[in-house]
C-alpha positions in Angstrom: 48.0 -70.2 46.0 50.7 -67.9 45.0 48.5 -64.7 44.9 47.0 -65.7 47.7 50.4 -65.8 49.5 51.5 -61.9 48.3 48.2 -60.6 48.9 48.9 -62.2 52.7 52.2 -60.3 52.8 50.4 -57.5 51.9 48.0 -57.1 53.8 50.2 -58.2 57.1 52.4 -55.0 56.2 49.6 -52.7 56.5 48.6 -54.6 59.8 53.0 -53.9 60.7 53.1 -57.5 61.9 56.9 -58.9 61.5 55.7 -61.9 63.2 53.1 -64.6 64.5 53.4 -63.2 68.1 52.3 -59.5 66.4 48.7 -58.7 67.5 48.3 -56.4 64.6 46.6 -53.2 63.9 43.3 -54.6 63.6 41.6 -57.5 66.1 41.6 -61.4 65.4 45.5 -61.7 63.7 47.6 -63.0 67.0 48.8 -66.5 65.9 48.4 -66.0 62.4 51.5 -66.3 60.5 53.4 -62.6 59.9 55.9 -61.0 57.5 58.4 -63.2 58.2 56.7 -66.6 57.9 54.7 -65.7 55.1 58.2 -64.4 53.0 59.7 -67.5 54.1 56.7 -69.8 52.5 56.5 -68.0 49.7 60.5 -68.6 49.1 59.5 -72.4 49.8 56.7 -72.4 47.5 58.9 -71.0 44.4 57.8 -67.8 44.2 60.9 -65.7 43.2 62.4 -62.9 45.1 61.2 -59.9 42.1 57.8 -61.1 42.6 58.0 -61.0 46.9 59.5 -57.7 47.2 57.4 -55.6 44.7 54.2 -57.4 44.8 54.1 -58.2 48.3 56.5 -55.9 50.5 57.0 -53.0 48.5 53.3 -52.9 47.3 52.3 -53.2 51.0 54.3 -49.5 51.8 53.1 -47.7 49.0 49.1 -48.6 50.2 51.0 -47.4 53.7 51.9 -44.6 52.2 48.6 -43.9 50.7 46.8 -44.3 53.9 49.3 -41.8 55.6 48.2 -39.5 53.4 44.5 -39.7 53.6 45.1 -39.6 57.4 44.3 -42.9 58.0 47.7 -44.5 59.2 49.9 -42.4 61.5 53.9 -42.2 62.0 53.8 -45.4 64.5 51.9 -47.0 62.2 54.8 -46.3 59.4 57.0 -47.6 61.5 55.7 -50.8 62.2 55.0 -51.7 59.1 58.2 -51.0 58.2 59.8 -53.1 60.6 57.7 -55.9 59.2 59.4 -55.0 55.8 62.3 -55.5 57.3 61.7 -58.5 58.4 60.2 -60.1 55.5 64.0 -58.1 53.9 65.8 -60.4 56.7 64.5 -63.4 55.2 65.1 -62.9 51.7 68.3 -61.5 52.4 70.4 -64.8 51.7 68.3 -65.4 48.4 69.0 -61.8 47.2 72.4 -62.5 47.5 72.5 -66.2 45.6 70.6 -64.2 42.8 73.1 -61.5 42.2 70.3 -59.1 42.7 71.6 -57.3 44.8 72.3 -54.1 43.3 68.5 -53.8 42.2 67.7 -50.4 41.7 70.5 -48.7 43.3 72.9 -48.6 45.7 72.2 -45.7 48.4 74.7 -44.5 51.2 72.4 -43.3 54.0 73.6 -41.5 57.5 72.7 -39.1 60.0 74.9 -35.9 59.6 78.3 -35.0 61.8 76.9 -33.7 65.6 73.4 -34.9 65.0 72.6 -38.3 66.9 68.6 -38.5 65.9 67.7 -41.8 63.6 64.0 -42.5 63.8 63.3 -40.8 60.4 66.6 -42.2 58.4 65.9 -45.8 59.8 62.2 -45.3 58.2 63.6 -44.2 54.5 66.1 -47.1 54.9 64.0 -49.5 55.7 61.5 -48.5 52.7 64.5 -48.0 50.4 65.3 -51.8 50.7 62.0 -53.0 50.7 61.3 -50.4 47.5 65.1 -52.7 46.2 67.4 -50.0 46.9 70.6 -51.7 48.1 71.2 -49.7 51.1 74.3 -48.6 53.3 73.1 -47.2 56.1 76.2 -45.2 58.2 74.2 -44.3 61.5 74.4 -41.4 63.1 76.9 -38.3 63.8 78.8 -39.2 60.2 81.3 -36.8 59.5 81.3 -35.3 55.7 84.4 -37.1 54.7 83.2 -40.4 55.7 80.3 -40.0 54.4 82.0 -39.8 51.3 84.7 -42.2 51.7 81.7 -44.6 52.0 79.9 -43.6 48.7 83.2 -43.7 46.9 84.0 -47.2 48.7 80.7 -48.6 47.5 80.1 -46.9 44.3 77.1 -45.3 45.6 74.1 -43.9 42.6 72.8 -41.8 45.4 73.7 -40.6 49.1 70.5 -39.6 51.5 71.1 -37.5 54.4 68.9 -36.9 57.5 69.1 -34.3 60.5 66.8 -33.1 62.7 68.0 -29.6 64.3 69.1 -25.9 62.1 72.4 -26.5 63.6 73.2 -29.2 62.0 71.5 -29.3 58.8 74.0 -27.4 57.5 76.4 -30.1 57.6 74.6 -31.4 54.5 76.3 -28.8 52.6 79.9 -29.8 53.2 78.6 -33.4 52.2 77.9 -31.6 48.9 80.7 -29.8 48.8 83.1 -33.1 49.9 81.6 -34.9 46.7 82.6 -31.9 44.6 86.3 -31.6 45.8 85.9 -35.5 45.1 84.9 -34.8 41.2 81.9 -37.7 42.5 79.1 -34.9 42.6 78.0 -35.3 38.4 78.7 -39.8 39.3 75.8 -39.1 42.8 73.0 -37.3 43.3 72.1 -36.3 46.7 68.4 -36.2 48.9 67.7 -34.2 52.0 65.0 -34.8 54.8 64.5 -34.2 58.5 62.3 -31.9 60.1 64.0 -28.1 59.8 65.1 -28.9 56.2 62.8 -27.9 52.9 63.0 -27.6 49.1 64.3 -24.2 49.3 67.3 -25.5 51.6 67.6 -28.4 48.9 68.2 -25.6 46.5 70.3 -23.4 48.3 73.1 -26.2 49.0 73.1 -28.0 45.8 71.1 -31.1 46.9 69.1 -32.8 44.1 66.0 -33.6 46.2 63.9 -33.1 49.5 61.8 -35.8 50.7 59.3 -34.1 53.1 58.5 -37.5 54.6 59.6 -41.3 53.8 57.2 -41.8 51.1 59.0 -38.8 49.2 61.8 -39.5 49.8 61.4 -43.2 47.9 59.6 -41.0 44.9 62.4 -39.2 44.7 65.1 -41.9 44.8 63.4 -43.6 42.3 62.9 -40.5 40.0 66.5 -39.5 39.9 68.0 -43.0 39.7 65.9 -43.5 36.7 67.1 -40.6 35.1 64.5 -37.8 36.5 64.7 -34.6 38.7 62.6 -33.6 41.2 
């Protein structure tokens, strides 16, 4: 009964369904329960929170990430099964909390640098982080440097993850970088890049620990450093 329930959340993540009213990637699922319900059962059933998120929602992205890949998923289908991630993440929420598991693997500031106002791509690694159990802090949009850093240093962040979208504001990650340095945090955080004009070599050239070409790197990466790696 209980394997039967992850392998359920499983396998209504890679069909992106939060809830009963989701149709679903595939034909014949309207109705059935989703993310959401099946979390919530599982909860009721006894099945602890460890076991939900890594066997059932986290599990779910990585054979996500797996079919992005190969080519068989696409960006929208990402994203929906990430919402249903976070939806299931909704649910557990509340039990997280009563555990004291809450920090789990990490605690991550995320944000959208100063002057940039996309989020499509940050609410994806978000998303993934919590459902990979990253306690996330996600700032939005258009964060200036020295909030970003008043937040990591508020929350005594292990990582900050920073997103933008256009060359003229990438560059904004560097006085991130250079923010946590004046700070004497930069040795305490590390620091990952993404977004579509950034690479490894602008990772490099600013001081940034890692580049996560897409969402699914960018978890890799998180998890690598926080364990005690480098990319």
């Amino acid at each position: 009964m209980k394997d039967e329930l992850i392998e359920r959340i499983v396998e209504n993540v890679l069909q992106g369904r939060r809830n009963k009213e989701d149709e679903g990637i595939e034909e014949d699922y309207a109705g059935e329960p989703g993310v959401a319900e099946l979390v919530q059962e599982a909860l009721d059933s006894g099945i602890d929170t460890n076991t939900i998120l890594l066997k059932g929602l986290s599990a779910g992205m990585e054979q996500v990430g797996q079919k992005y890949e190969t080519g068989e998923y696409f960006i929208p289908d990402m994203l929906t099964a990430a919402e249903a991630v976070e939806a299931g993440m909704k649910v557990m929420e509340p039990h997280l909390a009563g555990e004291g598991a809450s920090e789990g693997k990490g605690k991550v500031i995320m944000a959208t640098v100063e002057k940039d106002l996309h989020d499509i791509g940050k609410n994806l690694v978000s998303i993934m982080l919590k459902g990979a159990g990253f306690n996330v802090v996600d700032l939005g949009i258009d964060v200036p440097a020295a909030r970003i850093v008043e937040a990591a240093e508020e929350e005594k962040a292990d990582l900050v993850g920073l997103s933008a979208l256009l060359n003229t504001t990438m560059v904004n990650m560097e006085d991130v970088i250079k923010e946590l340095e004046n700070k004497g945090l930069r040795d305490k955080i590390k620091v990952i890049i993404g977004g579509a004009p950034t690479s490894d070599d602008f990772a490099d050239e600013i001081g940034a620990d890692a580049y996560g070409k897409d969402a699914f790197a960018a978890i890799r990466a998180a998890e690598q450093l926080l364990s005690g790696g480098k990319k």
